[in-house]
matplotlib code that plots the C-alpha trace (Angstrom):
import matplotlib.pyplot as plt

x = [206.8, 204.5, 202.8, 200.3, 199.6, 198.3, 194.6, 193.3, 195.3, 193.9, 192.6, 192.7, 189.2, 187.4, 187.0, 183.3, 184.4, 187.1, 184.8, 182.2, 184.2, 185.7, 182.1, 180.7, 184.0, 183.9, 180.6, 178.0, 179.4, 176.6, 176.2, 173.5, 171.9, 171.4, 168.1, 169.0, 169.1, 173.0, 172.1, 169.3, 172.1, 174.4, 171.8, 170.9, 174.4, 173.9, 170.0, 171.2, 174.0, 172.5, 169.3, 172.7, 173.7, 170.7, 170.0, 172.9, 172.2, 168.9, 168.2, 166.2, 167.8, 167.3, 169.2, 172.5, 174.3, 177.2, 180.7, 184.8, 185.3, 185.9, 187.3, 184.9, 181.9, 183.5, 183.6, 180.1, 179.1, 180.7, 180.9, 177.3, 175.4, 177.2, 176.5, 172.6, 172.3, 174.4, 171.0, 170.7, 174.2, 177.7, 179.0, 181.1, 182.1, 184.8, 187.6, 191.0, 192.1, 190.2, 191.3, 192.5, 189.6, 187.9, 190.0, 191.3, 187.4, 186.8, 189.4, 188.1, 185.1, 186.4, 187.8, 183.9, 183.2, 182.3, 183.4, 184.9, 185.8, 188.4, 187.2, 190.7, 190.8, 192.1, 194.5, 192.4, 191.4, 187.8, 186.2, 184.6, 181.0, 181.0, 183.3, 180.9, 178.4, 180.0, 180.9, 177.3, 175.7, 172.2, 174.4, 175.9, 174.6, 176.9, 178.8, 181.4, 183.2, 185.2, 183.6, 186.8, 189.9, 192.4, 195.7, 195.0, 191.4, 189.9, 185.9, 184.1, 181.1, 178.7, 175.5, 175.4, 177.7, 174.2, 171.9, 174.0, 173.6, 170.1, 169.2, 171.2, 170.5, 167.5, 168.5, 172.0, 173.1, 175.8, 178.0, 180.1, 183.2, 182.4, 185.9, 187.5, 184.1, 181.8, 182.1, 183.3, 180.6, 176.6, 175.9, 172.2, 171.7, 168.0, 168.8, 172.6, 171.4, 173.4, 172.4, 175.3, 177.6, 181.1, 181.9, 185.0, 184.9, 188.6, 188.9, 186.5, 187.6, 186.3, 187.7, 189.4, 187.6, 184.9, 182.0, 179.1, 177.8, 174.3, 172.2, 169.1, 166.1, 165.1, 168.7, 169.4, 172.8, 173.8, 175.5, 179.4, 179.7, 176.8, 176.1, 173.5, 171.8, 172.3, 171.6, 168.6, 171.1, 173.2, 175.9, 176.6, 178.6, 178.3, 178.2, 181.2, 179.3, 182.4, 182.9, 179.8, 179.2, 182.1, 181.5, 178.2, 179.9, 182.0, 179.5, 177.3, 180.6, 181.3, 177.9, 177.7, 178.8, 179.6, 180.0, 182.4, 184.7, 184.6, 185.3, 188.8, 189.8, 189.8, 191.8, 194.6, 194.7, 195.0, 197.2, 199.6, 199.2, 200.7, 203.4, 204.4, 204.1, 206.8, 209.5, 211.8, 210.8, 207.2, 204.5, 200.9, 198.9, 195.7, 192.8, 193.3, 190.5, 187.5, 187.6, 188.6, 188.4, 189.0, 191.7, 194.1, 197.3, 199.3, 203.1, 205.7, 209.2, 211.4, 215.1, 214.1, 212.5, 209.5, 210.5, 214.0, 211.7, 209.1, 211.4, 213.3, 210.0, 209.3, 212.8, 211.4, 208.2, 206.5, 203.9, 203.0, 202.4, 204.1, 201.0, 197.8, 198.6, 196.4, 198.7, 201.7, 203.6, 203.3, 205.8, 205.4, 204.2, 200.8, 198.5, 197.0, 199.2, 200.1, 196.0, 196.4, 199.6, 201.8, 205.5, 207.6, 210.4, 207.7, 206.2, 208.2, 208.6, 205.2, 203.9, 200.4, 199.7, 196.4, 193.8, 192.0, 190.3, 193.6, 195.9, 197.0, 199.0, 201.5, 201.9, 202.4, 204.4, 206.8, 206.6, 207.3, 210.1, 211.7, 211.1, 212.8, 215.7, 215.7, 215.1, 218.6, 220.5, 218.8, 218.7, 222.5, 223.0, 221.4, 223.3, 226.4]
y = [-60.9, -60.5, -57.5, -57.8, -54.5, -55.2, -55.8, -53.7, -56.3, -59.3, -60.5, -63.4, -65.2, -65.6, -68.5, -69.1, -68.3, -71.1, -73.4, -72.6, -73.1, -76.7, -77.7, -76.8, -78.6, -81.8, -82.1, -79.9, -80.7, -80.6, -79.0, -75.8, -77.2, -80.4, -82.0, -84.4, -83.7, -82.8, -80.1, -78.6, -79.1, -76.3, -74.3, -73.6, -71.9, -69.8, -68.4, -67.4, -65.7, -63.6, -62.6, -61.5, -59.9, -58.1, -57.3, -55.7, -53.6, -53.0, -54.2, -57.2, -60.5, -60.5, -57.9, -59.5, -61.3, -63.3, -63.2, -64.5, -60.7, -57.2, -56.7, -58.9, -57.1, -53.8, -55.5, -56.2, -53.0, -50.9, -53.2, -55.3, -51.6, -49.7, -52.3, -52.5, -49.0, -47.6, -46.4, -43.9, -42.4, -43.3, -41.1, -42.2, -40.1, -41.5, -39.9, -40.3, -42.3, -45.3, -49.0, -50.6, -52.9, -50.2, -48.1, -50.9, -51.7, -48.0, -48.3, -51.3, -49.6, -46.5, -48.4, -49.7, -45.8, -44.7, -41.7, -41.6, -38.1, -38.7, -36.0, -34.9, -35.1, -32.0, -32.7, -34.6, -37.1, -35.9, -34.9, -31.7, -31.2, -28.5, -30.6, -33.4, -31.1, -29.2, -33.2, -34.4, -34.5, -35.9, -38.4, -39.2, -42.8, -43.9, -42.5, -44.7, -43.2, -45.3, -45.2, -45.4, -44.9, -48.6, -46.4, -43.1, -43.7, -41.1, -41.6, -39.8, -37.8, -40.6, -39.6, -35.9, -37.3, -39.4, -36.5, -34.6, -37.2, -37.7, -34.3, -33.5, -36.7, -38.5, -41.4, -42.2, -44.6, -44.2, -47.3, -47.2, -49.2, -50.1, -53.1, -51.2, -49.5, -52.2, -54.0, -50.8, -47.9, -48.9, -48.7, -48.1, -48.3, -47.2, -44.7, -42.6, -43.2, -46.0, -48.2, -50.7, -51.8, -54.0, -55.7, -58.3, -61.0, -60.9, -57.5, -58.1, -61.0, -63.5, -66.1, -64.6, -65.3, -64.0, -61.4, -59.8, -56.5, -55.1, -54.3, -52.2, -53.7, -50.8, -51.3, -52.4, -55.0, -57.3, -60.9, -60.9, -64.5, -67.0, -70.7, -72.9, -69.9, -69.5, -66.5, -65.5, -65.6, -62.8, -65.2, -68.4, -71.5, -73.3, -71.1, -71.3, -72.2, -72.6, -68.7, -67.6, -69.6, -68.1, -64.8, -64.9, -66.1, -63.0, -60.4, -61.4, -61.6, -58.2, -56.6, -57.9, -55.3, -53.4, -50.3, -51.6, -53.0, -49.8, -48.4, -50.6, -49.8, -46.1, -47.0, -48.5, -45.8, -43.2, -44.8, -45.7, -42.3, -40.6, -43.1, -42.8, -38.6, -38.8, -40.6, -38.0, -37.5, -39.3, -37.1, -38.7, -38.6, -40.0, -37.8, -37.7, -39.7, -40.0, -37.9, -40.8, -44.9, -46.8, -49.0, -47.2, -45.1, -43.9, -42.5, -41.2, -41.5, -39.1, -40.2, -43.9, -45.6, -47.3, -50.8, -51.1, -49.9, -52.5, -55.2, -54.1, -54.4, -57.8, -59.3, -58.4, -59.6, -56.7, -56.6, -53.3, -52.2, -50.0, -49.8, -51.6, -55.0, -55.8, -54.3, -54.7, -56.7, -53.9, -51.1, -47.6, -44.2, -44.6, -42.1, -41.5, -40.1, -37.7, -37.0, -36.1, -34.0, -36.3, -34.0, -36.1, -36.7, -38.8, -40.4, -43.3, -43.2, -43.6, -46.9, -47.9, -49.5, -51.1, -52.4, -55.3, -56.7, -59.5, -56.6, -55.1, -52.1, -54.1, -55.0, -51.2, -50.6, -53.6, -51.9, -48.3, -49.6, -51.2, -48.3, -46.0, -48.3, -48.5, -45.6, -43.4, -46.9, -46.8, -42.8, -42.8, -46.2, -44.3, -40.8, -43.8]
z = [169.0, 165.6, 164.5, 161.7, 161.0, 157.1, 157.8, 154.8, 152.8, 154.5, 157.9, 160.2, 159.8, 163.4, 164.7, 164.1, 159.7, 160.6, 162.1, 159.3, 156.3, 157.7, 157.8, 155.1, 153.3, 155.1, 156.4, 154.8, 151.3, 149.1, 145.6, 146.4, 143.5, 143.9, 144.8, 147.6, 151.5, 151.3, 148.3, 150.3, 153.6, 151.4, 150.1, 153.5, 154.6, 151.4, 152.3, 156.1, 155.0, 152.6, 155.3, 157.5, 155.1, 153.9, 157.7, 157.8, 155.6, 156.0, 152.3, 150.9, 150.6, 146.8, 146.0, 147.4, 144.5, 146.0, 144.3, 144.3, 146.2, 145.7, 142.2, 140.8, 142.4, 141.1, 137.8, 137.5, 139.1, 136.6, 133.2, 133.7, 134.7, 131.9, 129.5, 130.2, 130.5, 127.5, 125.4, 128.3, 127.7, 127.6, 130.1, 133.9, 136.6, 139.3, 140.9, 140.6, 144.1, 143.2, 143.5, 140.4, 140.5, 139.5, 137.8, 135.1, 134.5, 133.5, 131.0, 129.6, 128.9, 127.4, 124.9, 124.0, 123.8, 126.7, 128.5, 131.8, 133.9, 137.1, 139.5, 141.4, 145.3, 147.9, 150.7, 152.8, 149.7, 149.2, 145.9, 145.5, 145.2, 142.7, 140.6, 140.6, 139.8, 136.9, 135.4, 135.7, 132.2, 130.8, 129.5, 132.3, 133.7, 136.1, 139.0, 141.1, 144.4, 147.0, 150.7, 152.4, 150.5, 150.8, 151.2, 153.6, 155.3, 153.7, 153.8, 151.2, 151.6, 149.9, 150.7, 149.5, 146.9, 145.9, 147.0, 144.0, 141.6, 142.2, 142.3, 138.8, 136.7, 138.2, 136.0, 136.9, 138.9, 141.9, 142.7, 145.8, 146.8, 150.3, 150.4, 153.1, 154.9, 155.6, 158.7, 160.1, 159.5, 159.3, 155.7, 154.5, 150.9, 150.5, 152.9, 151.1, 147.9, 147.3, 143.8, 143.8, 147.3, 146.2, 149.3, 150.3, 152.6, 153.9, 154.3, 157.6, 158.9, 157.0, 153.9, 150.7, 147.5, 148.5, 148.5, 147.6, 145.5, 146.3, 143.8, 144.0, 142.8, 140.1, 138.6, 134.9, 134.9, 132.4, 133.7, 132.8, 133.9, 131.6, 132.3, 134.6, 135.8, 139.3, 141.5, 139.2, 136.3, 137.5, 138.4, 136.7, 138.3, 141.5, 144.6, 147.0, 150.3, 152.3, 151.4, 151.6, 155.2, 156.2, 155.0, 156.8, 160.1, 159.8, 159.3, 162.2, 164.0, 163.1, 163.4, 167.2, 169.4, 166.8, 168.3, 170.8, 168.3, 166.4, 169.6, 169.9, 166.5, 166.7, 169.9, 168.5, 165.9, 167.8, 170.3, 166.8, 165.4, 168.8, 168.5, 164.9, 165.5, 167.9, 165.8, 164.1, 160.5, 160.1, 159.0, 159.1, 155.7, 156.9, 158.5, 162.0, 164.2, 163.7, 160.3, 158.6, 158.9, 162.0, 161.0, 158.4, 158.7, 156.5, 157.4, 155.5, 156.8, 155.5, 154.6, 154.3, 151.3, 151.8, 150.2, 152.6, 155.8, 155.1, 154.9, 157.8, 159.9, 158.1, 159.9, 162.9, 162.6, 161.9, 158.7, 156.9, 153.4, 151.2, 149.1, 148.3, 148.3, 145.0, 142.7, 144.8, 142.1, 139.7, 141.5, 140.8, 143.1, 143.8, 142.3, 145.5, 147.6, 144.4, 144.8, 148.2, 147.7, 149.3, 149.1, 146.0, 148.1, 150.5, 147.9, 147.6, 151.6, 152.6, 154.8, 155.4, 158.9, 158.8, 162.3, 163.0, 165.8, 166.8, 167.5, 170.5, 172.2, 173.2, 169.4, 168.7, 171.4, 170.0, 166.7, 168.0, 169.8, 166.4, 164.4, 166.9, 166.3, 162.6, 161.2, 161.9, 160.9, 157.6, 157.2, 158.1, 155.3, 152.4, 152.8, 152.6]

ax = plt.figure().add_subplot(projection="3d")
ax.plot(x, y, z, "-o")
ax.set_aspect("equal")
plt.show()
């Protein structure tokens, strides 16, 4: 049997993305730009998915700019608004559990001057309110907090985070990593506050190298990519249509029945989480149920390091994470399960076990069974 259980890394597109994306690269060719039927033919797959989009969200279409995924959307989000707004101030507030694809941006621009203050997390990952508030300046003009945390499910409180904000420093602007929450919570921008959305195709079922950042209308951002001028001149270069098609198939994919896939997901993590809690030596990091997202876990098994354990699972079929598989190639202990106050003997111990809609019970009962079976063969190997 296989068990993919590394869906915050990547997902198996549905059928309808599949279907979408062969069409749109064999049929439905087209340049977007281009003047002729096939042209107008691609530009089409582009305007319906961004009204699903902007449905989805409840926002207006124009104010969806489409992109190659997540890390460029938190790119533009934190460099292009920073840039346009530095006259206002020069000061950043994030926390200190965000993705590299924001963190690394931040440090680009602190060396342009700016100033950037990590707000620390408690035990259950969430920033504190009176922390944020004590940070917030006049000169403060931007403020970027991850919805959902990518490595223990934590989901942060975003829209008093923005009633803060708002309420402190009319003029700043919140941006919100939303890679591993949309597609699994209903997000409304207009109504949490919510200036900037970064959002990832594959992380919901749909194509990799691709994705979309929402952009209030009111707010100031300067291009980071220049050329023909597409997408209003946000976004220069040919659109990918078999990514955005797809993306598009995926969303209204996801948003039908929505609740009831929600519904399955919470299932299987509960139904993982009583498994994993009976194995000798695991402790659970993540927020139990519905506290935190649908789809993540994160487990520490004591007496095993995490690296041997994941590949022990990979022989038999079984596909975790030790980490978050964007900066997987560059090992070290992951700063957020320090932030959460992961013990240090766990920290390099710890396993994330991510949902999607393809798995099944019978696919963590497989898993449960294997783990059962490793884990005194490997404890008993490194006292050796």
């Amino acid at each position: 049997m296989e068990a993919y259980f590394d869906n915050s890394a990547t997902t198996r597109v549905f059928d309808s993305v599949r279907d979408a994306v062969v069409k749109t690269m064999t049929e439905d060719y087209g340049n977007p730009s281009a003047k002729h039927t096939k042209g107008v033919q691609a530009e089409r797959y582009i305007r319906e998915a961004r009204t699903v989009i902007a449905k989805s969200l409840k926002v207006q279409e124009k104010e969806i700019l489409f992109t190659s995924g997540g890390s460029e959307s938190n790119n533009m989000a934190l460099i292009g608004t920073a840039l346009a707004n530095r006259r206002a101030g020069n000061h950043i507030i994030s926390s200190n559990i965000e993705h590299p694809s924001v963190y690394n941006p931040l440090g680009f621009l602190e060396e342009q001057g700016f100033q950037v203050t990590y707000l620390p997390v408690d035990k259950r990952g969430h920033i504190s309110l009176d922390n944020l508030r004590q940070a917030l300046r006049p000169e403060t003009i931007l403020v970027s907090v991850m919805y959902v945390n990518n490595e223990v499910g934590t989901v942060e409180p975003v829209e008093e985070i923005s009633r803060l904000v708002k309420e402190r420093n009319p003029g700043a602007l919140f941006h919100v990593d939303a890679i591993q929450a949309y597609g699994k919570y209903d997000i409304r921008p207009r109504r949490q506050g919510i200036d900037l959305l970064s959002v990832s195709a594959h992380k919901l079922h749909g194509p990799k190298g691709v994705g979309f950042l929402y952009i209030d209308e009111k707010v100031k951002i300067k291009p980071l990519i220049y050329g023909g001028g597409q997408q209003r001149g946000l976004r220069s270069g040919t659109e990918n249509v078999p990514g955005i098609a797809g993306m598009g198939a995926a969303v209204k994919e996801m948003f039908t029945d929505h609740g009831r896939k929600l519904d399955y997901l919470y299932e299987l993590k509960e139904y993982a989480s009583g498994k994993l809690s009976r194995l000798e030596g695991v402790t659970l990091n993540n927020p139990p149920g519905r506290e935190g997202a649908p789809q993540i876990i994160s487990a520490s098994f004591e007496g095993v390091k995490s690296e041997v354990l994941l590949h022990a699972l990979e022989e038999r079929g079984i596909y975790v994470s030790s980490g978050s598989a964007c900066s997987s190639n560059h090992p070290g202990i992951s700063g957020t399960l320090k932030g959460v106050g992961v013990r240090n003997d766990l920290l390099d111990s710890t396993l994330r076990f991510s949902f999607g809609l393809f798995n099944t019970k019978e696919e963590i009962d497989y898993a449960a069974g294997v783990l059962e079976e490793l884990l005194p063969a490997l404890r008993r190997f490194r006292r050796k």
